[in-house]
N, CA and C of each residue as an Amber inpcrd file, in Angstrom:
protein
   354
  61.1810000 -76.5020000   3.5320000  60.7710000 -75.1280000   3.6820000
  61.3610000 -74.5740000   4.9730000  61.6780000 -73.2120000   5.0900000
  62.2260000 -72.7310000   5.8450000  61.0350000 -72.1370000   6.9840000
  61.4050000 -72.2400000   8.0930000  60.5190000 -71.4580000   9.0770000
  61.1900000 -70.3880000   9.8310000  60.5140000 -69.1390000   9.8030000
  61.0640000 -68.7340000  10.7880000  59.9130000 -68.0680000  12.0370000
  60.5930000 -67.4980000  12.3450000  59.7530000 -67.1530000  13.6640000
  58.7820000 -65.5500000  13.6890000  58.1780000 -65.4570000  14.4580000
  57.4620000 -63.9970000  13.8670000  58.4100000 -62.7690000  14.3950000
  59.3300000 -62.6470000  15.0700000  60.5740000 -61.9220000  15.0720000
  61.3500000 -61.9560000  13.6430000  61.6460000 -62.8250000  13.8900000
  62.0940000 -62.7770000  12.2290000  61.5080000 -62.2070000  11.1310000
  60.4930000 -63.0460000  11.1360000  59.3630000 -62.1930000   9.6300000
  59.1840000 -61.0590000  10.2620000  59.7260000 -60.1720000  11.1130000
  59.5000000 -58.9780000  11.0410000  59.8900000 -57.8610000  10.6240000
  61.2600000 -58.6360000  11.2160000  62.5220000 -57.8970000  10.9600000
  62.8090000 -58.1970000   9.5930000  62.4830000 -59.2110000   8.5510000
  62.4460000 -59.6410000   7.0490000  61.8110000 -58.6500000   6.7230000
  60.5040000 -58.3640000   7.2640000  59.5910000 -57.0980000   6.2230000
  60.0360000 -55.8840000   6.4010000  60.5720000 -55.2870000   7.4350000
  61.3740000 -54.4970000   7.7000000  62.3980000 -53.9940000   6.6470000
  63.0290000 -55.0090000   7.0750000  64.7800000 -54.9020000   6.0190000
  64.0370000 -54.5020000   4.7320000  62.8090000 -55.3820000   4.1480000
  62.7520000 -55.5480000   3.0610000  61.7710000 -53.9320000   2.6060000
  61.2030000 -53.7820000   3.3530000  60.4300000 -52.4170000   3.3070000
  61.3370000 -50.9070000   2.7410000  62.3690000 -51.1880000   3.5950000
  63.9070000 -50.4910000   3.5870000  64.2260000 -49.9420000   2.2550000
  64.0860000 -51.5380000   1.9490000  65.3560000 -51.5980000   0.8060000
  64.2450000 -51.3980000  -0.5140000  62.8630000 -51.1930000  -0.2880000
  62.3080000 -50.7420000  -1.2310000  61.8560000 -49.2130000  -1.7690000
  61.3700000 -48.6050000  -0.4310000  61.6480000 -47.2480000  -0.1330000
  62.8630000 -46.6720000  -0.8030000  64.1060000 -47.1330000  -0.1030000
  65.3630000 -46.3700000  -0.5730000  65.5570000 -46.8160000  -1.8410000
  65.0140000 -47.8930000  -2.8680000  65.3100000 -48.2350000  -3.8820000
  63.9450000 -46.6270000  -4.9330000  62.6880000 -46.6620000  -4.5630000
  62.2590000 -45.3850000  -4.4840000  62.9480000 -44.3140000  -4.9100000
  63.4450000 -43.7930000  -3.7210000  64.3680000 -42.2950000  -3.9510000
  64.8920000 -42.9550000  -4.6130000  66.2090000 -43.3350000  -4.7980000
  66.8580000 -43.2290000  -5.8500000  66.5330000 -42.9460000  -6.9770000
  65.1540000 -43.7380000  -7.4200000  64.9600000 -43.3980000  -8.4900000
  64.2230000 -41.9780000  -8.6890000  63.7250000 -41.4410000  -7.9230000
  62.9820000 -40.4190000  -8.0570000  64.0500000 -39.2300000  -8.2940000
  65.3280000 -39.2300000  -7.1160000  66.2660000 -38.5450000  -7.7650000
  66.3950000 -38.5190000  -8.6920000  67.5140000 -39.7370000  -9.5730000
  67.6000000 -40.0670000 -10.8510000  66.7750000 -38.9650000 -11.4950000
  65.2120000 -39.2640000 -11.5370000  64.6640000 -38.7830000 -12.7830000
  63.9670000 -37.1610000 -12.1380000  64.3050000 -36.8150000 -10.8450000
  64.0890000 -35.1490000 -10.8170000  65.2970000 -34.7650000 -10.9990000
  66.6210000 -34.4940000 -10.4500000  68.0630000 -34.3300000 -10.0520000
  68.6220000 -33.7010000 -11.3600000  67.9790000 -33.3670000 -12.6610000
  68.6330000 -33.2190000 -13.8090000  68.5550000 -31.8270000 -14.1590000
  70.0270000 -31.6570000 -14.4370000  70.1030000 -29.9630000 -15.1600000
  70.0140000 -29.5570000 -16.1550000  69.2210000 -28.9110000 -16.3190000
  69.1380000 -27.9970000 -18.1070000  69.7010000 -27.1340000 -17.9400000
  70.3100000 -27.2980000 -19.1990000  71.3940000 -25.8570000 -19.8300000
  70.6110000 -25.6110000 -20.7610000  70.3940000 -24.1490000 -20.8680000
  69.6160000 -23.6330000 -21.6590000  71.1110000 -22.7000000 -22.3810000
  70.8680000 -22.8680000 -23.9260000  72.2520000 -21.8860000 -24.7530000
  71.5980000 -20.9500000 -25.8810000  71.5280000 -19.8100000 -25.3450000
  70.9130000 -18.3450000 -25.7510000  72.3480000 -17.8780000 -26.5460000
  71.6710000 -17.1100000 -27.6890000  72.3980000 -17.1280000 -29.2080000
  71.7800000 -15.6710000 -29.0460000  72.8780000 -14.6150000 -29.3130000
  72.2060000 -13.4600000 -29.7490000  72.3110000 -13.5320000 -31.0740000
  71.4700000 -12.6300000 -31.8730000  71.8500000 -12.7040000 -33.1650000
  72.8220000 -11.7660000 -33.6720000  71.7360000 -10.4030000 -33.1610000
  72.2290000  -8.8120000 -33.6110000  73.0910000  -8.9000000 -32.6180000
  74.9300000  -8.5630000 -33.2350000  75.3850000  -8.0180000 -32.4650000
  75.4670000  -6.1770000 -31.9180000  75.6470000  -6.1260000 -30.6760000
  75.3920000  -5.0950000 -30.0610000  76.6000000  -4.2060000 -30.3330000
  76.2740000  -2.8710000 -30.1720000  77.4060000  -1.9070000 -29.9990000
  79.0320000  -2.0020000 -29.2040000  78.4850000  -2.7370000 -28.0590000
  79.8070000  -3.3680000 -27.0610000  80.4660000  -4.5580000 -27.8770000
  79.5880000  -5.1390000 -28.7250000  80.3230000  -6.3520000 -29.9080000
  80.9890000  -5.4560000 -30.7610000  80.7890000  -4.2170000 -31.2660000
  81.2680000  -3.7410000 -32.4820000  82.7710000  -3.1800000 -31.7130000
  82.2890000  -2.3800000 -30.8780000  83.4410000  -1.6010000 -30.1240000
  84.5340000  -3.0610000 -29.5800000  84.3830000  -3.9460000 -29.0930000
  85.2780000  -5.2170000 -28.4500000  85.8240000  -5.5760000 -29.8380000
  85.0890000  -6.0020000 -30.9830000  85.5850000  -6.6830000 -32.0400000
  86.7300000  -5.2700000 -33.0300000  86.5060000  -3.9900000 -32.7010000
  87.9920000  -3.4630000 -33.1590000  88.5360000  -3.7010000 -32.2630000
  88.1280000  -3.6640000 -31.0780000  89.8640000  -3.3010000 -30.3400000
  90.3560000  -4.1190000 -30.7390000  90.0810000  -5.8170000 -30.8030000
  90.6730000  -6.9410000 -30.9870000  91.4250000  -7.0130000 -32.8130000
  91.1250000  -6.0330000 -33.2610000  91.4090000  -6.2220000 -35.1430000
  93.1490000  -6.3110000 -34.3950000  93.2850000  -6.6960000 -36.4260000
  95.0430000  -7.2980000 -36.1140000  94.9010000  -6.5590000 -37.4240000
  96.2150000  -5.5320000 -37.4090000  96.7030000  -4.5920000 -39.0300000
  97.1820000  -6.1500000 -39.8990000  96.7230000  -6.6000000 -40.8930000
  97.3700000  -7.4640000 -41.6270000  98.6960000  -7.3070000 -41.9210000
  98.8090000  -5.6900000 -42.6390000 100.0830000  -5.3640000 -43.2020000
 101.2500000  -4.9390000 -42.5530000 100.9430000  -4.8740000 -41.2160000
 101.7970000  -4.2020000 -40.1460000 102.0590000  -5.0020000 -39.1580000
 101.3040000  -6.1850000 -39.0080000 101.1680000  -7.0070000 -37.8080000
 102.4540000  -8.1960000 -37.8310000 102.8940000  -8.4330000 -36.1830000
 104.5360000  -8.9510000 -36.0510000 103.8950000 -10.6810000 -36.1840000
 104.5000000 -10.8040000 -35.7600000 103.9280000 -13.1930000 -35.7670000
 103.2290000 -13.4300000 -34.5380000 103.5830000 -12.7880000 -33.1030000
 102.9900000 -12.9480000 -32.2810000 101.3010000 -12.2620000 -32.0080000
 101.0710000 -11.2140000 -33.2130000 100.1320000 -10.7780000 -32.8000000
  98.7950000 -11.4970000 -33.9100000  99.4660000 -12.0210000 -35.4350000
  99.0940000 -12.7520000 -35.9100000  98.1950000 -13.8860000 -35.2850000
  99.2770000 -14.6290000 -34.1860000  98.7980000 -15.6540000 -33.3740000
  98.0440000 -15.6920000 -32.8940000  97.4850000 -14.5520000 -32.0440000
  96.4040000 -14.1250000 -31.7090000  95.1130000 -14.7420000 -32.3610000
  95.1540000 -14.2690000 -34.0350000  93.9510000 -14.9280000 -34.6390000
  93.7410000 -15.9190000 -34.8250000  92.2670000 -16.5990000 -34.4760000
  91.7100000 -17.9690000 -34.3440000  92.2420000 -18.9310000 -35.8590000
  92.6400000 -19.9460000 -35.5220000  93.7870000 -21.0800000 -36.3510000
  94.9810000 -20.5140000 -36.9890000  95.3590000 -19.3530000 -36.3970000
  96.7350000 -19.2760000 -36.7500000  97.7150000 -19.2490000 -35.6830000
  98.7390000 -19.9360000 -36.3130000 100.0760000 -20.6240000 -35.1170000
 100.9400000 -20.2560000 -35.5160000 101.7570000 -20.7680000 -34.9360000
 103.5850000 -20.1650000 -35.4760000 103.8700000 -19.8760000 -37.1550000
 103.4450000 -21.1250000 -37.5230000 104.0020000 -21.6980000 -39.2670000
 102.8940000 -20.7730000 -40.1760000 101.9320000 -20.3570000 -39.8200000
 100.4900000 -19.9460000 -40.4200000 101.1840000 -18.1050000 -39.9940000
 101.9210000 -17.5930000 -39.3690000 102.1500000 -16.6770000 -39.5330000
 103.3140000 -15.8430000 -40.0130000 104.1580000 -17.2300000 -39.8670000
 105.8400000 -17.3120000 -40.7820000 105.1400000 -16.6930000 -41.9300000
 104.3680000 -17.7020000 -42.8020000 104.1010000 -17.5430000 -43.8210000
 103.3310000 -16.1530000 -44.5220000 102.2490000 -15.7910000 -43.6740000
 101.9840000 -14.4830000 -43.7490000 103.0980000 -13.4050000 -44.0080000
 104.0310000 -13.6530000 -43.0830000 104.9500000 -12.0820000 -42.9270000
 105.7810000 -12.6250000 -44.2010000 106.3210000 -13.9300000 -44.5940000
 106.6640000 -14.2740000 -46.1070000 106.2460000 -13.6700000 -47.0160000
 104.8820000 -14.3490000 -47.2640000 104.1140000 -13.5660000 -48.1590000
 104.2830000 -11.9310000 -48.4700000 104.3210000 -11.1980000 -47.3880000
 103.7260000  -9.7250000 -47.0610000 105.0170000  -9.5230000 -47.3270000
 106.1930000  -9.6040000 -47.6010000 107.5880000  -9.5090000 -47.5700000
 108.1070000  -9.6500000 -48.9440000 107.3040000 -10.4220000 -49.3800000
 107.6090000 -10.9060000 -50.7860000 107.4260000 -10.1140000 -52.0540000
 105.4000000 -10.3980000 -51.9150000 105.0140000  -9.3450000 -52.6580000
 104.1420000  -8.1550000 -52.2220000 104.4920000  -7.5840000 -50.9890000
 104.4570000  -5.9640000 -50.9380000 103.0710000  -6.7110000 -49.9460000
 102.0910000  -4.9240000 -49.7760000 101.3250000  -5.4910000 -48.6900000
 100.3060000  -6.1070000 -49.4950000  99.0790000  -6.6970000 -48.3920000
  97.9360000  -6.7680000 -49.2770000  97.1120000  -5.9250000 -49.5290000
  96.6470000  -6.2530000 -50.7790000  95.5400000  -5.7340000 -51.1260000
  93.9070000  -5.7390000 -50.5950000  93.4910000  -7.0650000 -50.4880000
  92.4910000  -7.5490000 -50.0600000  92.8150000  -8.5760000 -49.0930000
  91.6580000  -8.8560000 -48.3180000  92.0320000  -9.5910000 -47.2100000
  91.8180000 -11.0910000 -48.3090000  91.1020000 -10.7850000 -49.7420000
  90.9250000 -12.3740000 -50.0520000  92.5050000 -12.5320000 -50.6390000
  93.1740000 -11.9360000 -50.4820000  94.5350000 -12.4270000 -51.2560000
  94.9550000 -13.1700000 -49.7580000  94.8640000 -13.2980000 -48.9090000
  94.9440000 -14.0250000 -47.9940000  94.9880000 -15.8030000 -48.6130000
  93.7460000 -15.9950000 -49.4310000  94.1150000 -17.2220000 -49.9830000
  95.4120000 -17.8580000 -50.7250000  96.0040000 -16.8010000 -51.1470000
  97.5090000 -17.0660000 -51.5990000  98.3790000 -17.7310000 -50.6100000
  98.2820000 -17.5120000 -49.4360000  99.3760000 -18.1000000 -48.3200000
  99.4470000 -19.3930000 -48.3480000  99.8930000 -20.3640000 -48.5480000
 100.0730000 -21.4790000 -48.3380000  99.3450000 -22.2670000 -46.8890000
  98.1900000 -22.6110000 -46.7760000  97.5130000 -23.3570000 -45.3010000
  96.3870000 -22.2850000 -44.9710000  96.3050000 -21.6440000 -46.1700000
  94.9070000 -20.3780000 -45.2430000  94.0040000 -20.7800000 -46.4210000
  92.8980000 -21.1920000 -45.9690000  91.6230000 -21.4020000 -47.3520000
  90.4200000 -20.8720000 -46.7270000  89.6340000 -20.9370000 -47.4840000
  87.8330000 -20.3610000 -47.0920000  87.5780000 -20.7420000 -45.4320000
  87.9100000 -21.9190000 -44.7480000  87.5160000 -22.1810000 -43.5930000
  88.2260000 -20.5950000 -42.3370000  89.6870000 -20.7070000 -42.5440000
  90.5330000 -19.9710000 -41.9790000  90.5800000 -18.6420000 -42.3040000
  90.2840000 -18.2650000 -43.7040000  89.9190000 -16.7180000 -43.7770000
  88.3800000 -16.5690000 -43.5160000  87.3630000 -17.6340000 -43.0480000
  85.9460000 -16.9330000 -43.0070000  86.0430000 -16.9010000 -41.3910000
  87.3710000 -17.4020000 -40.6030000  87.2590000 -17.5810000 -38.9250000
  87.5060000 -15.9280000 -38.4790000  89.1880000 -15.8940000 -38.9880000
  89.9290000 -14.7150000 -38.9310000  89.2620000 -13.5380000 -39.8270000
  88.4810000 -13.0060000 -40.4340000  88.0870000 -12.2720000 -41.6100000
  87.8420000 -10.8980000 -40.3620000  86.6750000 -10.9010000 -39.6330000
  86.4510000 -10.8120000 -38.5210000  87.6520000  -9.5900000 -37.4320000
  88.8230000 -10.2580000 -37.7270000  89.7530000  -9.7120000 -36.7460000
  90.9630000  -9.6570000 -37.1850000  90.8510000  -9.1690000 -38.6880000
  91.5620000  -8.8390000 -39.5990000  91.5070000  -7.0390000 -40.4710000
  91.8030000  -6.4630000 -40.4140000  91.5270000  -5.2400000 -41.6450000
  93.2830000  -4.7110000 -41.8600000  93.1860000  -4.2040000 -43.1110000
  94.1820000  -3.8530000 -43.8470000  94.7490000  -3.0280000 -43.3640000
């Protein structure tokens, strides 16, 4: 068995006091220290939504490739094909003839629908 001296065992309860305390905070940090994000959903959009969402419209029948691009999942090849299309057989009619393009289906015309008019 080890002996030590009462200097020692003091400075032992010490150290050890220390290292229990600061073991403590830590944890108390840990479990106060935490951020909530709170994510607020309007539903009704507002007048400043209606007015922002034309400015942003894209003319289907008039619109160049770069401005195409603009709309959410369409890229270079997704707007080749558009001005193809629109070139081919005349303008559109409906924005659902949109499904005719080759790479545009229900997902991509319900994104773009939005920021699209004839």
């Amino acid at each position: 068995m080890i002996f030590l001296t009462r200097g020692e065992r003091t400075i032992l309860l010490v150290l050890s006091l220390c290292a229990i305390v600061g073991i403590g905070l830590n944890a108390y940090r840990a479990a106060h220290d935490r951020v909530t994000v709170t994510v607020m959903r309007r539903e009704e959009p507002t007048a400043w939504d209606a007015a922002l969402e034309a400015s942003r419209r894209v003319a289907l029948n008039a619109a160049t490739a770069s401005e195409l691009e603009r709309l959410p999942g369409i890229g270079p090849t997704l707007a080749a094909r558009i001005i193809a299309y629109r070139q081919t057989h005349g303008p559109f009619q409906s924005l659902d003839e949109l499904h005719n393009v080759q790479g545009i289906g229900p997902v991509t015309l319900s994104r773009i629908r939005p920021y699209v008019e004839l």
